[in-house]
N, C-alpha and C positions, 0 to 999 in steps of 0.2 A: 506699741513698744514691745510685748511680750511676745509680736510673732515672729520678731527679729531678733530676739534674742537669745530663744531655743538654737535655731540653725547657728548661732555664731558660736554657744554653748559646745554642742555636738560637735564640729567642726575642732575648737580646742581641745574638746575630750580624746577625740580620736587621735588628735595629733600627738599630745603627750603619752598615748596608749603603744603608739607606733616606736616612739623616741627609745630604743634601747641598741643596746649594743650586737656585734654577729652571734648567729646562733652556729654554734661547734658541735660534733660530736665525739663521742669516745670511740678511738679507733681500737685500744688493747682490751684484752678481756677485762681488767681489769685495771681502775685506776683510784688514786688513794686525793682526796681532796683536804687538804691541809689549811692549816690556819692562818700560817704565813708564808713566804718565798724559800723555803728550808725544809730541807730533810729533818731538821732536828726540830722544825712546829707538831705541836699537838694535830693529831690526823684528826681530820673532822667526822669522814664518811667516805663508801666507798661505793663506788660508780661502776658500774657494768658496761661491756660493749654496748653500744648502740645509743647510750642517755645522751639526752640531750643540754647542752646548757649555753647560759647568755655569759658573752663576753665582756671583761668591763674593761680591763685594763690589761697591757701589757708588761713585763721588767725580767729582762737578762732570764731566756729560756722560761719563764713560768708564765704563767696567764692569771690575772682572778675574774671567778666565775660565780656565778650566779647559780645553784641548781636546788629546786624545790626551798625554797622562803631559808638556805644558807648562802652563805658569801665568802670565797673561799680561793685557794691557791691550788692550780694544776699543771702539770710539766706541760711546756707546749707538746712535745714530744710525742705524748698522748693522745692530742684531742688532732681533728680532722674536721677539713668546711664540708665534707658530706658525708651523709652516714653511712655506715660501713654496709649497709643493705642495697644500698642507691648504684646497680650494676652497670648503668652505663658511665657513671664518671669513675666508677674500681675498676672498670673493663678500658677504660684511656688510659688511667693510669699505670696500670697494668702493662697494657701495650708501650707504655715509653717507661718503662722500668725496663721492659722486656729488650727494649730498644737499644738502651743505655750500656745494658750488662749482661749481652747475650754474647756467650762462646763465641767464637770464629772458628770453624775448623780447618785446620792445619791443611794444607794441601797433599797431595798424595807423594810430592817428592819429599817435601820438609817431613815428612812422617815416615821416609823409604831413609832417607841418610840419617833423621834423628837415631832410627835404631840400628842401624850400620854404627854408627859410632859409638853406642851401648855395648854392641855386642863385640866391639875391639877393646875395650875398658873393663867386660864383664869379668875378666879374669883377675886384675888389679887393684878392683872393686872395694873399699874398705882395709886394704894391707897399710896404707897410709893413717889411716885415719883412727881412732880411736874412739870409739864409739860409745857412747854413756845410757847405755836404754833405762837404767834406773833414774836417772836425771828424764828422760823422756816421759817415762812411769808417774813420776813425782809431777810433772806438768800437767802432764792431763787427768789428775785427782785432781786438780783446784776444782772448784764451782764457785762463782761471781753469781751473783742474787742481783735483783733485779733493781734494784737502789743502787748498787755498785756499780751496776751499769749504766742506770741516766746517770749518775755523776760522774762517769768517765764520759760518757758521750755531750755533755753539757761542757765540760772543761774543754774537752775538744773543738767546740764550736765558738766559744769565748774565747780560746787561744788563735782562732783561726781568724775571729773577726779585730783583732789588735795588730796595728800594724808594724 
């Protein structure tokens, strides 16, 4: 009886040892692990490039995570299925980034008339128009911090996924 029931032991042990959710990693330098689905939960701790953690649940752009004996909320936005060290799947990636949102360059006519027709306008240039550079000035002082940011870029992916 007891020789059959080590191997059946062992066998459940392992299984339940296996049973967890995907392991992610942190793709940004730096990521903030929260207590609930919200900007505004208690921050728990914070995650360096490359940590790894276990996946448990999904809900509307955030993920909860598993990392070192916490359990906790992370932007998906963050995390990545390989680590950021792992060069052949950043080197695919890379190439169909590169792929997606690479320049074209102009041909050598569309670049010989684009500026033929600059340089009939260059005199006209601004007489029409009224020009605000203090308004331009004032734009480019803002600075967006990096919360301001996933929550514009979350709202934009929730608005995109509503039909």
């Amino acid at each position: 009886m007891h020789r059959y029931l080590w191997p059946v032991l062992f066998l459940l042990g392992s299984a339940v040892a296996t049973a967890s959710g995907p392991q992610l990693y942190v793709r940004s330098l730096q990521a903030t692990l929260w207590a609930a689905p919200s900007f505004q939960a208690d921050r728990m701790t914070l995650l360096s490039r490359g940590d790894a953690v276990e996946a448990l649940e999904e809900k509307e752009g955030w993920v909860s995570v598993r990392y070192a004996q916490q359990q906790g909320w992370m932007l998906k936005l963050m995390l990545a299925p390989t680590p950021p060290g792992d060069s052949k799947a950043s080197d695919q990636e890379a190439q169909e980034l590169l792929k997606q949102r690479a320049r074209r360059r102009p041909s050598a006519f569309s670049s010989t008339a684009a500026a033929r027709g600059l340089m009939d306008k260059e005199e006209t240039f601004g007489t029409e128009l009224k020009l605000d550079y203090q308004a331009v000035e004032k734009m480019e002082s803002w600075r967006v911090d990096e919360m301001q940011a996933m929550q514009f870029l979350i709202k934009g992916k929730n608005d995109e996924e509503k039909p």
